[in-house]
C-alpha positions in Angstrom: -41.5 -27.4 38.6 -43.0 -29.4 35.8 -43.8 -25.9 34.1 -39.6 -25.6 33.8 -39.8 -28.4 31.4 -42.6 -26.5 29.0 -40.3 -23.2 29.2 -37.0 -25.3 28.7 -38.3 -27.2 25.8 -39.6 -23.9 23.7 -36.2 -21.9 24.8 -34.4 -24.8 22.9 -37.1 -24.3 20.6 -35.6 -20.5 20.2 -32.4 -21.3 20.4 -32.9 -23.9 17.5 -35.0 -21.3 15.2 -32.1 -18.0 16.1 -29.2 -21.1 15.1 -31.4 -21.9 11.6 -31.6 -18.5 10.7 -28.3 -17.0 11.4 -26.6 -20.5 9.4 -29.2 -19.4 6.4 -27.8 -16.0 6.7 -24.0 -17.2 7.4 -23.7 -20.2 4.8 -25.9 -18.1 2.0 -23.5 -15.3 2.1 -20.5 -18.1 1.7 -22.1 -19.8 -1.2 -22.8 -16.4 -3.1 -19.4 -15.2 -2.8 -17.5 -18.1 -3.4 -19.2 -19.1 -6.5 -18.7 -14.9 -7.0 -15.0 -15.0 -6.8 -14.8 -18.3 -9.3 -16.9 -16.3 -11.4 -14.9 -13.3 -12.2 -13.6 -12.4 -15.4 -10.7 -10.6 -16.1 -11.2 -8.0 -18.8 -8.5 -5.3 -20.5 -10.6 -2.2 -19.1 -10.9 -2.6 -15.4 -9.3 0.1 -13.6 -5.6 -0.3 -11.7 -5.5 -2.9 -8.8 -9.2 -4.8 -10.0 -9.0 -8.9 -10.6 -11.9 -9.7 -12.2 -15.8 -8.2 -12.6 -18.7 -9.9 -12.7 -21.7 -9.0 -14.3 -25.3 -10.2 -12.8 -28.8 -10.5 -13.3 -31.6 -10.5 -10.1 -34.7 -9.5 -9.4 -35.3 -7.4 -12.1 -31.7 -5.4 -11.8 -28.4 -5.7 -12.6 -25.1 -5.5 -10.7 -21.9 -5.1 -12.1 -19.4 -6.0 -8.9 -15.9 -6.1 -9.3 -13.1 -7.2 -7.1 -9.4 -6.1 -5.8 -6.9 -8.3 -4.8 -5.5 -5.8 -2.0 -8.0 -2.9 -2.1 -8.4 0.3 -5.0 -6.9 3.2 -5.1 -9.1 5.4 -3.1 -11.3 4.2 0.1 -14.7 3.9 -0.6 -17.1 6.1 1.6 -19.0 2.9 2.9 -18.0 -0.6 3.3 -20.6 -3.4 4.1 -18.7 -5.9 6.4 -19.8 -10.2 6.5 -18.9 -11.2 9.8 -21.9 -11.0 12.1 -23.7 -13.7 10.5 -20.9 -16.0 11.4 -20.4 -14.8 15.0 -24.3 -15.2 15.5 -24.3 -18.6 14.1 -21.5 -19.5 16.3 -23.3 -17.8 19.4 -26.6 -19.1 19.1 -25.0 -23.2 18.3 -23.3 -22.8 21.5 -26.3 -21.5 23.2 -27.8 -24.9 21.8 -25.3 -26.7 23.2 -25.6 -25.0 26.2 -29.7 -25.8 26.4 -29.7 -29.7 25.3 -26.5 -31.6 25.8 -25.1 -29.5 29.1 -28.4 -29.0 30.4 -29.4 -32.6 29.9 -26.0 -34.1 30.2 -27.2 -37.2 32.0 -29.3 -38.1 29.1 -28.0 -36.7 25.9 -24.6 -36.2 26.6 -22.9 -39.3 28.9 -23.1 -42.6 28.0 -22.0 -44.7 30.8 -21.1 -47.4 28.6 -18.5 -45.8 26.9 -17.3 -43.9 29.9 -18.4 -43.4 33.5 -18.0 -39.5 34.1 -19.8 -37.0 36.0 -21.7 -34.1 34.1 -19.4 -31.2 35.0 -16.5 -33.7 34.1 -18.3 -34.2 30.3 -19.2 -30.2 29.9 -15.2 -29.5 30.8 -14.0 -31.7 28.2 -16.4 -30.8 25.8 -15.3 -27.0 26.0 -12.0 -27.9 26.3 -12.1 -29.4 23.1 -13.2 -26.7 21.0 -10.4 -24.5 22.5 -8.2 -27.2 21.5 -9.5 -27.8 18.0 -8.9 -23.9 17.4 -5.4 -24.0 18.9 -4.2 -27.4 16.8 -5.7 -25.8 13.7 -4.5 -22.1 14.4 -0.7 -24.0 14.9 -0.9 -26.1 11.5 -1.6 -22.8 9.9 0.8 -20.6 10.7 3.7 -23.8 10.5 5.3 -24.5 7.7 2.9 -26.9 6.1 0.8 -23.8 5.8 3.1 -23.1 2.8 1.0 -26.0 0.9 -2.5 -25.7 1.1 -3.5 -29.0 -0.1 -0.8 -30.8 2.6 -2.6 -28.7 5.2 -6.1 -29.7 4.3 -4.9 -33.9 4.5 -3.5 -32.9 7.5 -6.3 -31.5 8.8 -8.7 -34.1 7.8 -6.3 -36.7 9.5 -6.9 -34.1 12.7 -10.4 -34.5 11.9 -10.7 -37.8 11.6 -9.2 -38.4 15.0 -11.6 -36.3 16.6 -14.4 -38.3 15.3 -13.3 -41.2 17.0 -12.1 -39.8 19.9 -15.5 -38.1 20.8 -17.3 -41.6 19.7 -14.4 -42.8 22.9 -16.0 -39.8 25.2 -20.1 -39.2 24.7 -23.0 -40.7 23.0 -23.1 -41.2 19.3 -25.5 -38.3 19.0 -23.3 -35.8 21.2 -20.3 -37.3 19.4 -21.5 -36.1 15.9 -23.3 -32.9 17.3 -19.5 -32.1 19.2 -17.7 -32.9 15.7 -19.7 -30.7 14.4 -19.6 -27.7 16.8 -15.6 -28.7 16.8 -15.8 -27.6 13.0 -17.8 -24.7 12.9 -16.0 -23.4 15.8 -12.6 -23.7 13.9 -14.6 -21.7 10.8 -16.1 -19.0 13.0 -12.8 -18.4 14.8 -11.2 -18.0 10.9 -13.3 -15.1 10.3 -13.3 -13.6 14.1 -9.6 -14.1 14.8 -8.0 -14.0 10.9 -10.5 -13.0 8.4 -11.7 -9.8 9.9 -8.5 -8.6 11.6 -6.9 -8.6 8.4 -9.4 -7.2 6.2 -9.2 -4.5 9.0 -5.4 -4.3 8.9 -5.7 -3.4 5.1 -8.9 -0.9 5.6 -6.3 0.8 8.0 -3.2 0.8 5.6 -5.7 2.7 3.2 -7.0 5.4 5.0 -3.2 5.9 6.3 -1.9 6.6 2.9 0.3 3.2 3.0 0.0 0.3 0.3 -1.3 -2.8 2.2 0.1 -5.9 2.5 -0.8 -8.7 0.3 -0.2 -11.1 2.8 -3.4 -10.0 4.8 -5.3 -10.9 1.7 -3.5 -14.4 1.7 -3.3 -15.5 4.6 -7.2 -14.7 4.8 -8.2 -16.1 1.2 -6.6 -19.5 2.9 -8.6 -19.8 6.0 -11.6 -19.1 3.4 -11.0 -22.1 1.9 -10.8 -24.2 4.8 -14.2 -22.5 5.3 -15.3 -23.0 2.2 -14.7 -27.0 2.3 -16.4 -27.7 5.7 -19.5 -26.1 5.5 -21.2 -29.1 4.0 -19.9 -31.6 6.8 -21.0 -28.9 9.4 -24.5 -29.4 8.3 -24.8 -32.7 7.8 -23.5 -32.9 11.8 -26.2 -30.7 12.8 -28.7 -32.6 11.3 -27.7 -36.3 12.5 -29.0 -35.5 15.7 -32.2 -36.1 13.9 -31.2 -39.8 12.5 -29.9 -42.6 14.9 -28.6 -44.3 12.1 -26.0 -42.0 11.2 -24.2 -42.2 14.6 -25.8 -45.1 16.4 -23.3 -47.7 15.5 -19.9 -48.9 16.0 -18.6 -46.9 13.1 -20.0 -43.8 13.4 -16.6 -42.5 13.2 -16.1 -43.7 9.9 -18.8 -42.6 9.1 -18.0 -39.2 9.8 -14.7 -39.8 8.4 -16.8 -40.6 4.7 -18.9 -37.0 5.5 -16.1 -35.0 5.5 -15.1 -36.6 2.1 -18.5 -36.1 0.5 -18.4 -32.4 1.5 -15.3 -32.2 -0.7 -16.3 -33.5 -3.9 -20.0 -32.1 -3.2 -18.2 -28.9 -2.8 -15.4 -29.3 -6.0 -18.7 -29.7 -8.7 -20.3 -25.9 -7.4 -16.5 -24.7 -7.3 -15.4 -26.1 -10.4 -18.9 -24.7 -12.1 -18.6 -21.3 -10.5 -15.4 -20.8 -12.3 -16.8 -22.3 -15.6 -14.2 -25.4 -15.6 -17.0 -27.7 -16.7 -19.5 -29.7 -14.6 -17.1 -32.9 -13.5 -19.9 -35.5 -12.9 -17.8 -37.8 -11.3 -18.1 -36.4 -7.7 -21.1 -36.9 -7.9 -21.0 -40.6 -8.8 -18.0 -40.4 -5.9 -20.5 -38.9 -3.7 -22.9 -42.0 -4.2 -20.6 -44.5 -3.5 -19.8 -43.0 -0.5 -23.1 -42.5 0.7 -24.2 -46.1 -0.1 -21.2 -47.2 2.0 -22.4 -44.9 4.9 -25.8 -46.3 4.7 -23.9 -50.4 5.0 -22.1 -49.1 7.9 -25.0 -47.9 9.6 -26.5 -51.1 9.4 -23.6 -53.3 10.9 -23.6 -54.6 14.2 -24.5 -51.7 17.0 -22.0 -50.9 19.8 -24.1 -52.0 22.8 -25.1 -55.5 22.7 -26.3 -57.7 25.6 -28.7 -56.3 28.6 -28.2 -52.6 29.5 -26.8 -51.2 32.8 -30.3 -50.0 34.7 -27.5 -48.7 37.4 -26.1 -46.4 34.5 -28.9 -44.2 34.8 -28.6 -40.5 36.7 -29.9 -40.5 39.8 -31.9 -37.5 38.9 -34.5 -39.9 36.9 -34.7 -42.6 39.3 -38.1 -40.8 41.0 -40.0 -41.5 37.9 -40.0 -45.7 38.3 -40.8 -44.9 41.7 -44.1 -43.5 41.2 -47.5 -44.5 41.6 -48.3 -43.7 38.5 -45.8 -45.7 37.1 -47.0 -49.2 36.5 -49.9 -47.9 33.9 -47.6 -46.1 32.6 -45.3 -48.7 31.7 -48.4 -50.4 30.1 -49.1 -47.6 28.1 -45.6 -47.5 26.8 -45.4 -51.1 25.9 -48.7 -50.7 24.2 -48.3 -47.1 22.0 -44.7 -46.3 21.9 -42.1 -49.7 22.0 -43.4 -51.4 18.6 -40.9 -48.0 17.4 -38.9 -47.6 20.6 -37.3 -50.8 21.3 -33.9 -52.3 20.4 -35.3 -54.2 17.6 -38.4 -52.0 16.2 -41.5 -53.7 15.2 -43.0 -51.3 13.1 -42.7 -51.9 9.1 -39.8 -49.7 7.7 -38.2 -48.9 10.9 -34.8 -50.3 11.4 -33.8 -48.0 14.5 -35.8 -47.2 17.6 -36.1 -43.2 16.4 -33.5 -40.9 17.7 -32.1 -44.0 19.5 -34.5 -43.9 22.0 -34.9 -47.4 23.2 -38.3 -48.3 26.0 -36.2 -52.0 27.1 -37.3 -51.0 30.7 -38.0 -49.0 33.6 -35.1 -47.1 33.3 -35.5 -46.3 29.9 -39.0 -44.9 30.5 -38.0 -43.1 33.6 -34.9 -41.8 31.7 -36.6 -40.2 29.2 -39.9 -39.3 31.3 -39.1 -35.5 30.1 -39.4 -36.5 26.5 -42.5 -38.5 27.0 -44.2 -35.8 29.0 -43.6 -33.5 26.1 -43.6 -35.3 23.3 -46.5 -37.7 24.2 -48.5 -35.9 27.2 -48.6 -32.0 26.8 -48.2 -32.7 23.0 -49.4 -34.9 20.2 -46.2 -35.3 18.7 -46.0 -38.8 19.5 -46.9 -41.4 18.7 -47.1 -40.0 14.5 -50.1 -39.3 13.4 -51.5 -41.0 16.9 -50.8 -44.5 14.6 -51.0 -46.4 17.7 -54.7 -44.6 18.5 -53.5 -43.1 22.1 -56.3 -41.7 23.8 -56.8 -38.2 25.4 -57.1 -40.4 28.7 -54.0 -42.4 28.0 -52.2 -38.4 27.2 -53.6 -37.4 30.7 -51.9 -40.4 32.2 -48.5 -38.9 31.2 -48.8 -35.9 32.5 -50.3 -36.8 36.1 -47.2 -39.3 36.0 -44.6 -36.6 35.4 -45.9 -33.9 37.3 -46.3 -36.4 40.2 -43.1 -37.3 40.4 -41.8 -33.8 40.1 -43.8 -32.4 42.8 -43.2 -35.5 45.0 -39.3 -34.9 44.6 -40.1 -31.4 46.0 -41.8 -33.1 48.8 
């Protein structure tokens, strides 16, 4: 059984590497062609139908691309089509989603002490919020307040916003961020799957049937783009928090993510506004800052959970680890190489935060989080850094008879 643990932690390994390389692939093609259609000049020879051209430089060639509002005159004989990259990145996030936070609900994804709830209760909610986040959105679009781009986008940032806090009300602060972002990128994919695309295909159609298309299609899909266009940034800071406790391990991580979602917009007005040559406006930047340096107080205010911690909170599931033999050297070892960085207050210079806001307070926190330590610390030297706290091959070996102990004696 322990050898489930070794192939579970390099599928999310997989998982993690496919997600990395279809976002490259997804997020690349957005920046290119939004800083492409900013770019384009409009010049007295382009043929009937044409907006702008575009004239570029790479790799030791140059293109000269040029863009239609609708679509020209005649069909071209081949069309290259952008889609799959977002559908994979989609795909492969919610296969990482699947992997860490449904398969290690218990741990990653519930936190007892903001609400009591089973694992198959915490999955349902979390997949019924994407649906839901798609459905609100979808709505506010086609009201309306679609009519007015920029009233949509407040409104939708109030939507966001209330997200934010509501999944803070629901998971941990790491599943809260990781679900605001897969709550996003979920709204973007479904722009190109369910609007983008269809359109673009509605138009492709039109052509080959001899009709002039619609210039709705084109409208209605250039708006959705620009939702896209505005949340990438956020997206990716989500997906990274994971990674730093002190983005979402305080009270108000929701602000917090409130502030993100701002910084993606004036991040993303300097590139648009220098794509289309309107001058380099420096004060986002300086907006940016500010906003950052208030992110980085917040993070440092009180945390959420103060007082001694609920050892009943934890699954039952982990409860066979603090019962084995094993386990009193263990807890040595842990108070010895790993709690100077994993405890609530962190002795180690320069660490404010017990890393990835995993805490060692006591014997259910180690047996908690045996998984981690059994492949982080036992069949790996990724912990502690650098071995800084000098563990020995003997101490390593200690781990792993603990963990494997206690999963074979649950077989038992």
């Amino acid at each position: 059984m322990y050898e489930y643990a070794i192939a579970w932690e390099w599928l999310a390994f997989a998982a993690r590497w496919f997600h990395v390389i279809t976002a490259i692939a997804w997020i690349g093609s957005s920046f290119y062609f939004i800083a492409l259609d900013l770019g384009l000049v409009k010049r007295p020879h382009l043929p009937p139908g044409a907006y702008g051209e575009e004239w570029q430089v790479h790799g030791g060639g140059f293109y000269h691309i040029q863009k239609y509002l609708v679509a020209p005159a005649q069909m071209p004989e081949h069309l290259t089509w952008f889609k799959y990259e977002s559908y994979f990145t989609w795909i492969s996030g919610f296969l990482m989603l699947c992997i860490v936070y449904y398969g290690g609900a218990d741990l990653f994804l519930i936190d007892r002490h903001v609400l009591d709830i089973s694992p198959p209760v915490a999955i349902a909610i979390s997949l019924a919020s994407l649906a839901f986040g798609w459905l609100v959105y979808d709505l506010l679009c086609k009201s309306p307040l679609g009519r007015n781009t920029w009233g949509l986008m407040a409104v939708l940032y109030v939507v966001l916003v209330f997200m934010a806090w509501g999944y803070t009300q629901l998971f941990t602060g790491r599943a809260a961020f990781l679900h605001l972002g897969a709550f996003t990128a979920t709204i973007m994919s479904a722009n190109v799957f369910m609007i983008i695309i269809p359109n673009q295909k509605i138009v492709v159609a039109d052509l080959i049937a001899g009709r002039t298309p619609d210039p709705k299609y084109g409208q209605v899909a250039k708006q959705r783009s620009l939702h896209n266009n505005y949340l990438t940034l956020p997206v990716i800071f989500f997906m990274l928090s994971n990674h730093y406790p002190l983005s979402f391990g305080t009270q108000f991580n929701w602000v917090i993510a409130a502030l993100v979602f701002l910084m993606g917009v004036t991040i993303r007005h300097w590139f648009n506004t220098t794509h289309a040559r309107k001058g380099r406006p420096t004060w986002t930047w300086i907006v940016t800052v500010i906003l950052f340096i208030l992110i980085m107080w917040l993070s440092t205010v009180p945390k959420l959970l103060n007082g001694e911690r609920d050892t009943a909170a934890v699954a039952p599931a982990f409860q066979q680890f603090a019962g084995d033999p094993h386990f009193p050297a263990v807890k040595q070892l842990v108070a010895t190489r790993c709690s100077m960085c994993h405890a609530a207050e962190p002795a180690y210079e320069g660490i404010v935060r017990a890393p990835n806001g995993v805490e060692f307070e006591n014997d259910a926190d180690i047996a908690a989080h045996a998984r981690e330590i059994y492949i982080q610390a036992g069949r790996s030297r990724a912990m502690p850094p650098g071995n800084i706290t000098d563990m020995t091959p003997d101490e390593r070996k200690l781990l792993v008879a603990w963990f494997e102990s206690a999963v074979e004696g649950k077989k038992q």
